[in-house]
C-alpha positions as CSV (number, residue, x, y, z in Angstrom):
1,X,0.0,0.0,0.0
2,X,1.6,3.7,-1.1
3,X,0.1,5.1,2.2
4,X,-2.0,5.7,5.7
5,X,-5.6,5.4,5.7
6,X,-7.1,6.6,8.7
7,X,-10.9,7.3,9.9
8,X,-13.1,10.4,9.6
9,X,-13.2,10.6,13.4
10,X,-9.1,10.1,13.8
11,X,-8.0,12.7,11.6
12,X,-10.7,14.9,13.3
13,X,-8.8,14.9,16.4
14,X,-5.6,15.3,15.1
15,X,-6.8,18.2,13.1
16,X,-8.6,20.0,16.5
17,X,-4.9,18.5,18.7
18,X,-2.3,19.0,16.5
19,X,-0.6,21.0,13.9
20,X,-0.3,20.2,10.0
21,X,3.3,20.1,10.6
22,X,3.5,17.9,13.4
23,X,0.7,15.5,12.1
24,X,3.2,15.2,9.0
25,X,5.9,14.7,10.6
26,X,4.2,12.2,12.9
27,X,2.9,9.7,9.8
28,X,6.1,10.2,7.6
29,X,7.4,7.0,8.8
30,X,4.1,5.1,7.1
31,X,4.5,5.1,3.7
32,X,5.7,7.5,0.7
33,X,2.0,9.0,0.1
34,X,0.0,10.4,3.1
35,X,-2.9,11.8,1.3
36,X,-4.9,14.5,3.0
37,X,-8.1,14.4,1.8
38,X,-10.2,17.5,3.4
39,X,-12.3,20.2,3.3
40,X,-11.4,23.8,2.5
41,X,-9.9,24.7,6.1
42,X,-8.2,21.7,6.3
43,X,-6.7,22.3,3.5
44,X,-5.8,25.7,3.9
45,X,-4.0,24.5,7.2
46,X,-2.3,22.4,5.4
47,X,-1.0,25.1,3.0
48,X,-0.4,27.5,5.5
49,X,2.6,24.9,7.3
50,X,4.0,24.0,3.8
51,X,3.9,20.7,4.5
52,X,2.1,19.5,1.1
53,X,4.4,18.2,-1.2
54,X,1.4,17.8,-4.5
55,X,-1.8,18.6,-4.9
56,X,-3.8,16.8,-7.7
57,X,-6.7,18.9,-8.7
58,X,-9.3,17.6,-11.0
59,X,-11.2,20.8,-13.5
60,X,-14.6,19.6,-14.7
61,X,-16.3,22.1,-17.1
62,X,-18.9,23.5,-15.1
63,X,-19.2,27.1,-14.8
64,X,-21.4,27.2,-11.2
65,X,-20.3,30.5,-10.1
66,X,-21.5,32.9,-6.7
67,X,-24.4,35.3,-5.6
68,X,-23.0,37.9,-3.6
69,X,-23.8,36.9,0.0
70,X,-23.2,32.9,-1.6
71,X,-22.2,31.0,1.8
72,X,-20.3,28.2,-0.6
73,X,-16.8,27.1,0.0
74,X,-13.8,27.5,-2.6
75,X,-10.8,25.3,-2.2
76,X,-9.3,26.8,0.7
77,X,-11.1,28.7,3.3
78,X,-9.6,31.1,6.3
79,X,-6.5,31.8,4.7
80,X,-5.0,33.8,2.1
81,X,-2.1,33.6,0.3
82,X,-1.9,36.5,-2.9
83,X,-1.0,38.5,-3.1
84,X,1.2,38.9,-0.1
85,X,2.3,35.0,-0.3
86,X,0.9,33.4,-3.0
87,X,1.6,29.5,-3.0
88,X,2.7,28.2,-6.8
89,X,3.3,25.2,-7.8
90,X,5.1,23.4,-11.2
91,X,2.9,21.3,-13.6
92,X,4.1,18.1,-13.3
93,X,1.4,15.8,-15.2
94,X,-2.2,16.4,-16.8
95,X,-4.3,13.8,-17.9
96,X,-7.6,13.8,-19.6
97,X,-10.8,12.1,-19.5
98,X,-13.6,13.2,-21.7
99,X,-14.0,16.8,-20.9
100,X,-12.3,16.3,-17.5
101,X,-8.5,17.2,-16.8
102,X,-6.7,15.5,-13.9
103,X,-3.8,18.4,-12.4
104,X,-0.8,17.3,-10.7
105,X,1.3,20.1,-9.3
106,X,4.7,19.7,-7.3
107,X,4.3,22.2,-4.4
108,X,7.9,21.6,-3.4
């Protein structure tokens, strides 16, 4: 197996106990892949300690768009990055099915 799988209700603790950073460095030992899969604010923790390597990031070609006052979620909630310190990252494969395209950026 490439990596760690855990439960909904583990990594909610972790997430409310520890930081991104020390979660990380905690499960580096259990494989090459830890994949964090999460919601905007996780996420945007996540960011925020630099301790995401990739992100793959999947574009389907809806066009939903936002009301003003729209209470949705984007990809990463409670922090910002640009323009003071915008995050980039390197193209590093892109992969296509149907109308879909499957990104995978190197955040390193």
């Amino acid at each position: 197996m490439y990596g760690t799988i855990l439960t909904d209700k583990l990594c909610l603790i972790l997430w409310q106990l520890c930081t991104p950073a020390h979660i990380a460095q905690c499960f580096c030992g259990f494989g090459k892949l830890i994949l964090v899969e999460g919601g905007p604010r996780l996420l945007g923790d996540f960011y925020a300690a630099h301790v995401l390597d990739e992100q793959f990031l999947i574009l389907a070609p809806q066009i939903a768009g936002r009301d003003v006052g729209d209470q949705r979620l984007s990809l990463v909630m409670r922090r910002t990055f640009a323009p003071g310190s915008p995050l980039w990252g390197t193209l590093i494969d892109l992969r296509r099915d149907s109308s879909h395209l499957f990104l995978r950026y190197s955040l390193a």
